[in-house]
Structure formats: C-alpha cells, structure tokens
N, C-alpha and C positions, 0 to 999 in steps of 0.2 A: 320761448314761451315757458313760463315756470310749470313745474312737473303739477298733477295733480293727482292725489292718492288720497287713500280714508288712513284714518291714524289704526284703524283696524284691521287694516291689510299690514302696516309696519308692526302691530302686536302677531299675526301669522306666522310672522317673516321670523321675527326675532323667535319665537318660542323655537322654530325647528333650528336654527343657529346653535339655539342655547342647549338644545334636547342634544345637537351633536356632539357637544363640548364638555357637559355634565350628564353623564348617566343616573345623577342623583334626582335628576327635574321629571315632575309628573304634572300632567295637566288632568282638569277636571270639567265639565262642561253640564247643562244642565236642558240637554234635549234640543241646543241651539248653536251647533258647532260648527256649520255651515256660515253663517251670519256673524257668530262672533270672531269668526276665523282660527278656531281650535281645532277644528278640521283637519289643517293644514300638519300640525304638531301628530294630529291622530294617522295621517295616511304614511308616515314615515317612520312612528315608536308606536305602535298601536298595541302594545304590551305595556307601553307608559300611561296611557292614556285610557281614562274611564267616565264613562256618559250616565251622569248617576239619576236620567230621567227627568223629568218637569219635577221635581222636589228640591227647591233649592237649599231650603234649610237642612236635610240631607247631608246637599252637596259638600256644604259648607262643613258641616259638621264629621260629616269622611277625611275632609280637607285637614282639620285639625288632628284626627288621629293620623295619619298619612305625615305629617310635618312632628308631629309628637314623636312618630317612629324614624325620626332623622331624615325624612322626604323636603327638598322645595320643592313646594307647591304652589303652582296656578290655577284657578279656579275662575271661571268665566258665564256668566248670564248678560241676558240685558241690564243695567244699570237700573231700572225699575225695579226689579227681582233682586240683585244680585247686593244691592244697599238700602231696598226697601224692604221686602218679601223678609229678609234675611235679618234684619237688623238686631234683632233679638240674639240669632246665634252669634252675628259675628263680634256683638258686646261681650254676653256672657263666657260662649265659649274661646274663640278666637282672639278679639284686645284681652283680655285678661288672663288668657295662659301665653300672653306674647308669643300665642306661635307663628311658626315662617311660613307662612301664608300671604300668597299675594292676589288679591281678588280684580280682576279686571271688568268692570263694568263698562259695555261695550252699549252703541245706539245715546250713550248720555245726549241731555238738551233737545233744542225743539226740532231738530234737525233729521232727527226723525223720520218728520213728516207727514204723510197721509197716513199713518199709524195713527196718531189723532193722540191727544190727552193721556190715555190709557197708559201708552209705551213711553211718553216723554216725559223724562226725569231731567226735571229741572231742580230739584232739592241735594241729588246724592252726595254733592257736597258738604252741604253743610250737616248731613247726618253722618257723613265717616270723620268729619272734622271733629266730631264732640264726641267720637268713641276715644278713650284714652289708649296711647298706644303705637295708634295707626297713623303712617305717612299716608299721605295723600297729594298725588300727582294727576295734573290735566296739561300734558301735552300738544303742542300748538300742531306737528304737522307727522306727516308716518316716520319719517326719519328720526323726531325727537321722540316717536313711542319705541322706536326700537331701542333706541337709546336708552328711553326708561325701564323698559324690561329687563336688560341687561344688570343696569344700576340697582336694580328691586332684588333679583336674584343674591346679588351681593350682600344686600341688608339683611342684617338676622331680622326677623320679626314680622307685624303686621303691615301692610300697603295694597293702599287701594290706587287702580290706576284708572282712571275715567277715558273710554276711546268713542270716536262718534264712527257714523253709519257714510255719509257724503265724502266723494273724493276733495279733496281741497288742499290747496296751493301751498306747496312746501317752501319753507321764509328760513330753513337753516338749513346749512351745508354738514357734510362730510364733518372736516377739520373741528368742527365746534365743538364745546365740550359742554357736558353735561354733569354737573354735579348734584344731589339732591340736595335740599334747601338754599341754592345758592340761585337768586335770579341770574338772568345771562342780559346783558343789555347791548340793547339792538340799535340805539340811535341816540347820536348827543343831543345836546339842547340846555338850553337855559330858563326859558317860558314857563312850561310847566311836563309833567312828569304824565305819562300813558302807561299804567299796567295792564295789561292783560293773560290772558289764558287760553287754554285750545284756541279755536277755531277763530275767536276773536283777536286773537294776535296779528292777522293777515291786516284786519281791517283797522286794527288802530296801525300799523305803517302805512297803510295808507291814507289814513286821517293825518298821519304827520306831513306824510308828503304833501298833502290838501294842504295844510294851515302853513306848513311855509311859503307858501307862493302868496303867503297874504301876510307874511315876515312873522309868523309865530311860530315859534322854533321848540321844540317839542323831546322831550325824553321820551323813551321806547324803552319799558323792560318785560321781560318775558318773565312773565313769575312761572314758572312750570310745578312748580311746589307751592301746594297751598297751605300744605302744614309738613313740617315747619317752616312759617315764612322766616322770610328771607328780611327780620327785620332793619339791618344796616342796611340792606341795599333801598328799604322805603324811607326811612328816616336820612339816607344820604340825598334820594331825591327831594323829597319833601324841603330839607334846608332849603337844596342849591335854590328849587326853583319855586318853592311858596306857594302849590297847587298843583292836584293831583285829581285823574281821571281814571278809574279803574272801567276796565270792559271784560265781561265774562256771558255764556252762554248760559245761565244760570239765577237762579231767582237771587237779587241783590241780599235777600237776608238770609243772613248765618258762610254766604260765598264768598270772593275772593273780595271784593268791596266791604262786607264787613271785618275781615281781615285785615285789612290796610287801614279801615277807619278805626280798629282796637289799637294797633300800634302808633296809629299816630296822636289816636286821640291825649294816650297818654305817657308821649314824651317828645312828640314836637307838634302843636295843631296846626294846621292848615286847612285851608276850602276841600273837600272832597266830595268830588260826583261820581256816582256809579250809573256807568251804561250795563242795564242788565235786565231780568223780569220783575216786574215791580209788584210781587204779590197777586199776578194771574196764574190761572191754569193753559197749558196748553191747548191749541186745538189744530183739528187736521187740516192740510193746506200743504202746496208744494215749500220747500225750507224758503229759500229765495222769499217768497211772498212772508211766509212768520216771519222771518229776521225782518221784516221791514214793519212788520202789522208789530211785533211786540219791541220797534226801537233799537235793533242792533246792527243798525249800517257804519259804515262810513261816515257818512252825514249825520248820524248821531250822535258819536262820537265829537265827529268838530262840534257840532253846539255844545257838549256837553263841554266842552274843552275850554268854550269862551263863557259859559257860565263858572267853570270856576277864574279865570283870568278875571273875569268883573268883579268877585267875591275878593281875589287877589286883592284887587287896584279899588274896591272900598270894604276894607274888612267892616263894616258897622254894617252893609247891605242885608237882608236877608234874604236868601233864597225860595224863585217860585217852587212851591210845596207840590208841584202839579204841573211839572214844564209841559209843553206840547211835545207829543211824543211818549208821556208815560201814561196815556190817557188807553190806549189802543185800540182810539176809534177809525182806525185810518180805513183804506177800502176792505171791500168784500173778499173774503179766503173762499177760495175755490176748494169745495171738497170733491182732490180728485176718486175718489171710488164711483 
C-alpha cells in the first residue's frame, strides 16, 4: 500500500534535518506552528526559532532583516496569510531586495476543507508567480517537499513553497532526483502529454493508467516548479505528442495551466486543457467531496484528456466553452461543522 503523508509533515521533517546541518537556518512562524509543522524545527533549536504572533506582514518583514543579516530563512503561515495577507511585503520588501528567504505557505488549495472559503487559497500561485524574483515550487507528495526545502536552502534569494494540510499518496522514491526548474517525468507516452502539480500528480498517473487500458497512452510530467518552468520539458512534450492536459489544485488563471498555455502559446501551439478552478471560490465540505464538486478527479482528467485528443484529431474544432464538469453544479457539500 503506497505510504500516505501531508507534504507538510515532509516540510517538518526536512527543516529539523536542515536546522542540524546548518546552524545558519532560522525559521519563522506566525502563531500557527502546530499546523504548519514549524513546531517541529521549534522543539529542537528553539533559540533558532521565533513566533512573531498573528502579524504576518511582521513576520515577513523580521524575515528579511534576519536574511539581510546573513540568516536562511524560513518563514511559514497558511498560504491565505502568508501569499495573500503578505503580498505587499513580500513584493516590496522581500522580491526586491532579493533576500534569502523562503516562504512556505502550508493548507494551499481546497483541501483544506471544512475551513471553508476563508482558509482555501486557491490563487497563491499565481500571486508569487508575478512577484519578480521569486521561485515558486508545489510539491507533489512529503518526500518531494523535503526534497524541496533542502533545494530552496541552497538557492540564494526568494522562494515560495506551497504544502497542503491532507495526508496523500507518495508517487516518488528515495533515488529520485530533484532539480529546481527542471520537470521530472513519470511516464512515456505518445498520445498526449499530462502536467501536473502537488496533490494532483497522484491523480493524473492515475488517469494515465485509466486511458491506457482504452489504448491512449499518455505522458506524465511532474512540473514541481512553477516558475521557472520548465520550458524544454513542455515544448519537448507538446511536439512529441500534439496535446496537452495540465491538472493543478488551483484556480486555472495566472497557475500552472496558464503557465504551460504562455509557453506554448508562443513557440509551439497545441490543444491545451486545464483541469483545475475555473474562476470559483471555495467552499466548506469534506476534500474528497470539493475535488469532485470543483472537477479535480481522475475522471476529470481523462475527459479533459480526450477533449484535447479530439481538438488533436480536428484542429478546426472548437472547444465546449463550458465542458460538464466546470459548471460545479454536481451534488450537495456537506458542511461538516
């Protein structure tokens, strides 16, 4: 049975790794170090570690003097706070004096859950995407956040790393390697090409696995870097296979779908469909039940997959503006409270 862990538990793991390794590393936390797993770094260096209260902008803004004074820095809220609350500092202050700060916005996406609307940050992407400056990684399972924190530490400068709240199904090993901006690709194929990110990586392999057994054979890339993408690795799929599906936990505008639609728009076009939020708000509901109410199964995916194969096989087609499925009228969300 494949392991299951929250990529938040693997950001825990790795800071007190790294806290052993580097006496330079301080982490930063903003009243939610239980949750985001900063905790973990605090009951081990707790002379490294400082809890600068519900004020993120604060947080954030200690974080840059602290990295100014030669410090790496991690600095951790919920993803609402921590790329919303914040965005101001982490423009002004933080992308613009390129300091080494690595902001971990933990709870990203709908996954959430019965937190409802409020807490689910479905955008953080596309707002760390358009600070100049800043990497931005979303990690598919806990083994690849540990792996990214390690990587982030290395990088001079700014990086944002998006972790979710739910345990879920680890799809990379040990051995693997982790470069930033480089996709890692998880499965051949000819048909057509499947990017994804976090949480949604599980479920495009296994959307691949679905569509072979109906002979469509399917590329698998883990983009784990959303900026900088990983242009050769999209434009290498795009030739081979003439049709591309991106899946992300994340509102399709300004995230990894528009990402992959920028680069290819302009230097190799192809059909592209993004599985992802199409311009709603979140709302409370066990995850299980959102991923199905706002379109992000398995079964999503394959439609989405044979809608671009048809756009393939008649490029003149045009596509439904409103497929079933981005509509998110499906059943009733239980609000657990």
């Amino acid at each position: 049975m494949a392991t299951l862990k929250a990529t938040r538990d693997g950001y825990g793991e790795a800071l007190v790794e790294l806290g052993k390794r580097n006496q330079n590393v301080v982490v930063l936390d903003a009243d939610l170090s239980e949750s985001t797993r900063t905790g973990m770094f605090a009951k081990v260096f707790p002379e490294r570690f400082f809890n600068a209260g519900i004020a993120e902008q604060n947080m954030v803004n200690m974080a840059v003097g602290l990295a100014l004074s030669g410090k790496t820095v991690f600095a951790s809220s919920f993803a609402i706070f921590a790329a919303g609350r914040c965005w101001e500092q982490l423009r002004n202050s933080l992308g613009a004096m390129r300091a080494n700060v690595k902001i971990v916005g933990s709870h990203g996406g709908l996954t959430v859950g019965a937190d409802g609307m409020s807490h689910q940050c479905v955008e953080d992407i596309a707002l760390m995407r358009a600070i100049p400056n800043f990497t931005v990684i979303v990690p598919c399972d806990w083994l690849e956040a540990k792996k990214a924190v390690f990587a982030a530490a290395e990088l001079k400068g700014p990086v944002y790393i998006r972790t979710s709240r739910p345990k879920t199904e680890q799809v990379t090993d040990e051995g693997g390697r982790f470069t930033i901006g480089k996709a890692a690709r998880m499965r051949e194929g000819t048909d057509l090409a499947i990017i994804a990110c976090g949480i949604m990586l599980a479920h495009a392999l296994q959307a691949a696995r679905r569509l072979a057994v109906e002979g469509i054979e399917a590329v698998v890339l883990n983009m784990h870097t959303i900026k900088p993408l990983d242009d050769q690795a999209v434009f290498s799929a795009a030739r081979k296979c003439g049709a591309l599906v991106t899946a992300e936990e994340h509102s399709v505008i300004g995230g990894l779908g528009s990402a992959v639609a920028d680069a290819v728009v302009r230097h190799c076009p192809v059909p592209v469909e993004m599985v992802g939020i199409h311009d709603k708000f979140g709302q409370s509901g066990e995850p299980d039940e959102l991923l199905r109410k706002y379109a992000l199964t398995v079964e999503d995916i394959c439609k989405a997959a044979k809608r671009a194969l048809s756009r393939k096989e008649n490029p003149k087609s045009l596509p439904d503006p409103c497929p079933s499925g981005r509509r998110g009228q499906a059943g009733k969300i239980t609000n657990p409270k």
